[in-house]
C-alpha positions as CSV (number, residue, x, y, z in Angstrom):
1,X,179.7,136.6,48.6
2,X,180.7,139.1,46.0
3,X,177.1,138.9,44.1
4,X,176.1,142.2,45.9
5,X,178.7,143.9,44.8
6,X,178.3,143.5,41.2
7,X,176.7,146.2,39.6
8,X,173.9,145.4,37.3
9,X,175.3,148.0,34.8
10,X,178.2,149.5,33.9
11,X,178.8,152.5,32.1
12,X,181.6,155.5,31.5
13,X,179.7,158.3,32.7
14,X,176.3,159.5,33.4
15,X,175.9,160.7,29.9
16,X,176.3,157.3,28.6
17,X,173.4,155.9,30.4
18,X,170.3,154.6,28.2
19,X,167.2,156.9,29.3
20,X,165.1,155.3,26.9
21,X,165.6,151.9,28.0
22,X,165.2,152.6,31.6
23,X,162.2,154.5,31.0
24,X,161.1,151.8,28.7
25,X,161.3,149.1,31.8
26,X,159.4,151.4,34.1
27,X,162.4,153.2,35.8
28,X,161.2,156.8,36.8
29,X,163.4,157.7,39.7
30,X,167.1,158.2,40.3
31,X,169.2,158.2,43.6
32,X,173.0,159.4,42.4
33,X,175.5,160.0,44.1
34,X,177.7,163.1,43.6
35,X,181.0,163.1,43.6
36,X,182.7,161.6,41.4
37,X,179.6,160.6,39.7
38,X,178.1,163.7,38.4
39,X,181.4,165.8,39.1
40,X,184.9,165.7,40.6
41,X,184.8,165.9,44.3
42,X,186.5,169.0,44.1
43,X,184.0,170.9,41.5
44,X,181.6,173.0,43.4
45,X,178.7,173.3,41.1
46,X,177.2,171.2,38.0
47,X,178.8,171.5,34.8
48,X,176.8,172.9,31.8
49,X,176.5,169.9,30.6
50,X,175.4,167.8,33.9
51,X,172.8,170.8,33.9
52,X,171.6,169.8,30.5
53,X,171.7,166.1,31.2
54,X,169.8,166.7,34.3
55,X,167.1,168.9,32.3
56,X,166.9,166.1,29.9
57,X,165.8,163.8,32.7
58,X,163.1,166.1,34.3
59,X,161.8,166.7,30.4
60,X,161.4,163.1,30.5
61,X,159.4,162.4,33.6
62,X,162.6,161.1,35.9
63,X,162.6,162.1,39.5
64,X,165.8,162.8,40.8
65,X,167.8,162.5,44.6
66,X,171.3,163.2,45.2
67,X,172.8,160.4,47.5
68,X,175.9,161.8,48.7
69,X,178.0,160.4,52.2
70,X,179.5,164.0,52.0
71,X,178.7,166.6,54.1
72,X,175.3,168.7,54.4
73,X,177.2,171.8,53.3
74,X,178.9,170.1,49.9
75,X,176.1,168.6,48.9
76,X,173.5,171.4,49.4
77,X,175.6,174.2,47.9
78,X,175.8,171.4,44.5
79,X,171.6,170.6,45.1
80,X,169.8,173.0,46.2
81,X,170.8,175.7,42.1
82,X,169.7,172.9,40.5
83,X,166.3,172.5,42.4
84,X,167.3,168.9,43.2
85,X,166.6,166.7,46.4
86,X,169.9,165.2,48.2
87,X,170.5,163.8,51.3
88,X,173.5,164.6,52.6
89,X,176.0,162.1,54.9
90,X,173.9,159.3,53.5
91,X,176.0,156.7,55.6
92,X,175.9,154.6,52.3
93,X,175.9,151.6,52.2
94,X,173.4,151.5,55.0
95,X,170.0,150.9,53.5
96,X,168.0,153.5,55.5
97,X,168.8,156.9,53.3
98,X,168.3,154.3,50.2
99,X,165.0,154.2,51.4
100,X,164.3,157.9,52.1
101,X,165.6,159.0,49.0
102,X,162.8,156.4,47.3
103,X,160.3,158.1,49.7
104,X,161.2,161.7,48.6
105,X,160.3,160.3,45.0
106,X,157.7,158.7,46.1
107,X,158.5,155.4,44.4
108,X,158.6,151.6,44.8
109,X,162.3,150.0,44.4
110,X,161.7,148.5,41.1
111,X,160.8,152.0,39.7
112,X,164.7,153.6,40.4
113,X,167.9,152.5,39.8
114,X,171.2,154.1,41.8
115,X,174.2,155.7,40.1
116,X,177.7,155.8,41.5
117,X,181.1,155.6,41.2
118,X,181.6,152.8,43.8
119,X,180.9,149.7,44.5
120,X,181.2,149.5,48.0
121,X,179.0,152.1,48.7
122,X,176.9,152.9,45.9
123,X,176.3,149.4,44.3
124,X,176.3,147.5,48.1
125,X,173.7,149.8,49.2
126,X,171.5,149.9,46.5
127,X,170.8,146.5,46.3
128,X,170.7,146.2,49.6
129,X,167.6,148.6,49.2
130,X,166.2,146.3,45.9
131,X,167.5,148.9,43.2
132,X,169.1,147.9,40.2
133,X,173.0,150.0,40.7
134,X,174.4,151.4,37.5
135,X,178.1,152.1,38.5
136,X,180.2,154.9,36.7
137,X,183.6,155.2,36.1
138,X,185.2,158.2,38.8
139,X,185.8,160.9,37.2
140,X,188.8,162.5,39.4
141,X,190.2,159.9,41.4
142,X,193.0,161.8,42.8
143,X,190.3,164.4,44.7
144,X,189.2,161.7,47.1
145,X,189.4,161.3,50.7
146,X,190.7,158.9,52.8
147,X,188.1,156.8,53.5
148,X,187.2,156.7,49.5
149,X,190.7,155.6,48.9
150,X,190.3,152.8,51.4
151,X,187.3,151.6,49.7
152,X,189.2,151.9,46.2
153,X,191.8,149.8,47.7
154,X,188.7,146.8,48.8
155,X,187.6,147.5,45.6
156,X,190.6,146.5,43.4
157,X,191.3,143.3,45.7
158,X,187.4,142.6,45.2
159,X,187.9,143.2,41.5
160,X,191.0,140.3,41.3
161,X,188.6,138.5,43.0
162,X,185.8,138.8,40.4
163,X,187.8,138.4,37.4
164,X,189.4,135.3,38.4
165,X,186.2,133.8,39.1
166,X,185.3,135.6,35.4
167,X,182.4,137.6,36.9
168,X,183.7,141.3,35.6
169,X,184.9,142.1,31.9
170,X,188.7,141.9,32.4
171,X,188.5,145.3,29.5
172,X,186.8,148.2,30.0
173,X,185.8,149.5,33.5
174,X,188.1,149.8,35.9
């Protein structure tokens, strides 16, 4: 039951994700979400250093989509500096904007991989859409809204769950 909810990678932040390796098993595209993925949910803009990490991906042929449930004026004041796709209030995890964001890039499912902070959303979704989901630790969690601290709250009783059944790390993440 909880199988879909597992993420098939997890990592600390964006920056600590293996662009070689995903390169190296055919990965070109990446659907992320944005906040409290790529920044705090109450940052406006990318970060010098999500700008160089994001350069760093284009230099190295990834295609990029923001995924964001947030609204379309968040998300395209964040996207649109940065030259990036998004699609806003994504409805995540419902499969549909999954698959538009793999259209924009113009790519199959086993050629992206999602990144986000949760599991409900991010993680459900994409693999509900085939992609392998790379979750991050949030970065602010105290910025959220309401219905992200409901899913927080799932997620910690899903987490008991999984660690008594010794699917997830019972260290490190989370």
């Amino acid at each position: 039951m909880f199988q879909r909810l597992l993420p098939d990678q997890i990592v600390n932040t964006i920056f600590d994700i293996d662009l070689v390796e995903l390169k190296n098993s055919g990965v070109t595209g990446i659907i992320t979400d944005l906040d409290n993925t790529l920044v705090s949910a109450k940052t406006p803009l990318a970060t010098p250093e999500l700008v160089g990490w994001l350069d760093l991906l284009k230099d190295n042929g990834f295609k990029v989509v923001i995924l964001s449930n947030n609204n379309l004026t968040r998300v395209s004041r964040f996207a649109e500096p940065l030259g990036i796709p998004f699609i806003p209030a994504a409805r995540k995890p419902a499969g549909r904007s999954f698959h538009r964001a793999l259209q924009l890039m113009g790519l199959p499912p086993e050629q992206a991989v999602v990144v986000g902070d949760q599991m409900l959303t991010d993680v459900l979704g994409g693999h509900r859409a085939g992609l392998h989901a790379i979750l991050v630790t949030p970065i602010a969690l105290g910025e959220e809204g309401f219905m992200t601290r409901f899913n927080r709250r799932i997620e910690k009783i899903v987490l008991a769950r999984l660690r008594k059944k010794g699917l997830w790390p019972d260290k490190g993440g989370r």
